[in-house]
C-alpha positions, -999 to 999 in steps of 0.1 A, spaced: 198 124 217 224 108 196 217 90 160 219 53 179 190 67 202 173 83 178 177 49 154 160 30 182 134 54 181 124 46 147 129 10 157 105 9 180 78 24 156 90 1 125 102 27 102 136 10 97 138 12 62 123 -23 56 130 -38 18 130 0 8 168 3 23 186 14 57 169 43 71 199 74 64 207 100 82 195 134 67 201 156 100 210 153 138 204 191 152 170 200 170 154 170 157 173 138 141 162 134 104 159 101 82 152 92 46 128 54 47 120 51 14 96 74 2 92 92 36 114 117 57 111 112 93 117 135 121 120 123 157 124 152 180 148 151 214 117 148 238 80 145 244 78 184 256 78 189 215 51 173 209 30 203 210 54 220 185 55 188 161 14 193 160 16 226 154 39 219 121 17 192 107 -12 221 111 14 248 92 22 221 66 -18 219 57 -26 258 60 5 259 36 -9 240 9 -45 255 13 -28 287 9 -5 279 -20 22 285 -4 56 262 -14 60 237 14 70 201 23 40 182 31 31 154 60 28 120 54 3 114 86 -19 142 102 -6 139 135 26 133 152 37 95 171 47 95 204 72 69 202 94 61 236 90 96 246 101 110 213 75 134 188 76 112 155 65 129 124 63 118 86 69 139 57 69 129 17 106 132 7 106 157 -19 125 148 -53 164 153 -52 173 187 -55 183 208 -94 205 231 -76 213 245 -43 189 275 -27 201 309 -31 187 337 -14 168 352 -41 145 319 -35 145 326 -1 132 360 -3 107 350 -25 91 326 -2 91 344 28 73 370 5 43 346 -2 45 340 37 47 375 45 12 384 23 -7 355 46 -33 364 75 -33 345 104 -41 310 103 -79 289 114 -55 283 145 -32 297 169 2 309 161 30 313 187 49 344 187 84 340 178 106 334 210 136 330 195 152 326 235 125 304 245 146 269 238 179 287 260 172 269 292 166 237 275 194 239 254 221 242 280 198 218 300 206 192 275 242 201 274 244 193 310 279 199 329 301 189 292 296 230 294 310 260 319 282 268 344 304 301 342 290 302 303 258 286 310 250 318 335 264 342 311 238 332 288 208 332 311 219 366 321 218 376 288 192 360 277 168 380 304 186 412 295 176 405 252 137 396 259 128 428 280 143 445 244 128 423 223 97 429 238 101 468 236 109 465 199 86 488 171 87 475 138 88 486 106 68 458 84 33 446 99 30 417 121 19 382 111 33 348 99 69 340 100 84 314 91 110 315 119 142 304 106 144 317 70 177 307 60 184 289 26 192 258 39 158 257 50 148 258 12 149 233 -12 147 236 -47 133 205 -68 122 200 -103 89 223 -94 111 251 -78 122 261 -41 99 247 -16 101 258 22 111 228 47 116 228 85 83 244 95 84 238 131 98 277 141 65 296 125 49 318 140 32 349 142 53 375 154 77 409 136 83 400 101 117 412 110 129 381 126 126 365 91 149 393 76 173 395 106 185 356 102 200 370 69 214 397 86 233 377 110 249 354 81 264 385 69 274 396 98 289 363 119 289 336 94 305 350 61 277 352 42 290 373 5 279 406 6 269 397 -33 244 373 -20 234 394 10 222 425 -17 205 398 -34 182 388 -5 172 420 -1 168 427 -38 146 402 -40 126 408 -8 123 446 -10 139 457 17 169 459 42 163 446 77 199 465 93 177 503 80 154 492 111 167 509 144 161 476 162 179 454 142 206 454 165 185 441 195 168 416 172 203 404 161 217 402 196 192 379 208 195 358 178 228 351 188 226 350 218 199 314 213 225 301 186 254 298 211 230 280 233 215 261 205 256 249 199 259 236 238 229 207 235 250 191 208 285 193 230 281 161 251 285 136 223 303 164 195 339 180 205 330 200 177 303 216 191 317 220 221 343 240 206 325 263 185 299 271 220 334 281 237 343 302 205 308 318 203 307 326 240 343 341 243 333 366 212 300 372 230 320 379 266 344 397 247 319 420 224 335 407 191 318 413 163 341 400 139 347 365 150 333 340 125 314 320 139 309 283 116 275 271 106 268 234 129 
């Protein structure tokens, strides 16, 4: 899905932007996001999400009966508009400041201290999207790649699935990176709610981890993450595994967006030649 398709999409359900002004692009990545007015709306790549998109309009409401920081929805259930999962959010106020990670850590603190929800979390399957991802990116990617990744991917879940942690199990946000945090006139707020679940706190902590380790993340605001949290995700003996399979669903997460983006498609050739390769040092660029 493209930003024309995912235009028409909002087209078709008459969220155009209207006398409020041109619907603009937020974010094209799993889902394409757009500012109407007074709303954010997502539109997710296809209708096999809409069971997802429910299942964040259900996390957005347990949120705010908790207290818990969080965008909230604009409708209580998802469209299903031309085969695309619709949702609508209220646009939160423009931000004071970017998110650090101290605000990060914080939230996934208040997360952290919940029980498990009136309804059914997921666990976190951070390779569950692989096949889908490289199905998206079609043949604009090496089949040679495509296989390596599988492979890999089968290898990383049997050790995922072995893993013992060190925190207790419960809610996770899913993708706890700062960019996923927004920080408004009331303080940070979590956004992007669609990857919680209840699984190993440690995949919260990890995504951290790897921004230190493959994206350049200052080791300054690394400490103070886990100043803030309370505690360092790389002491756990399965960090490593935790890590590995983390990367190995953001290469494949690259290759969807490589049919339309030569961008993309570079960086997936650059994150699977360091993969191949066992590089740890290659920097890999956020996308």
């Amino acid at each position: 899905m493209d930003e024309a398709r995912a235009r028409d999409v909002l087209a078709a359900a008459g969220l155009t932007g209207g006398a409020s002004g041109a619907a603009v692009l937020l974010a094209l990545g799993e889902n394409a996001v757009f500012a109407v007015g007074d709303l954010v709306v997502k539109v997710g790549r296809e209708a096999a999400l809409l069971e997802r998109a429910e299942r964040e309009l259900a996390v957005s409401d347990w949120f705010a009966a908790c207290g818990v920081p969080a965008v909230r929805a604009a409708e209580p259930g998802p469209r299903l508009v031309d085969g695309h999962p619709l949702t609508l959010w209220y646009r939160l106020p423009e931000p004071v400041r970017p998110a650090g990670p101290g605000d990060l850590a914080a939230l996934l603190r208040l997360v952290h201290a919940l029980p498990e929800p009136p309804f059914a979390l997921p666990a976190r399957d951070l390779l569950d999207g692989v096949e889908r991802w490289l199905r998206l990116a079609g043949e604009s990617v090496d089949p040679a790649d495509a296989a390596y990744l599988r492979a890999r991917r089968d290898a990383y879940a049997d050790e995922v699935a072995a893993l013992t942690p060190h925190l207790p199990r419960g809610p996770v946000h899913g993708d706890a990176l700062p960019r996923n945090v927004h920080v408004g006139p009331d303080g940070p707020v979590l956004v992007d709610l669609e990857t919680v679940s209840a699984d190993l706190r440690e995949h919260d902590l990890v995504v951290m981890a790897l921004a230190r380790h493959r994206y350049g993340l200052p080791a300054g605001q690394y400490g103070a993450f886990v100043a803030a949290y309370g505690w360092d995700v790389r002491d756990w003996e399965g960090c490593a595994v935790l890590r590995g399979a983390r990367e190995t669903a953001s290469c494949a997460w690259v290759a969807q967006h490589a049919p339309t983006n030569p961008k993309a498609l570079a960086e997936f050739r650059r994150r699977v030649s360091s993969l191949r390769d066992g590089d740890g040092e290659t920097r890999w660029h956020s996308f």
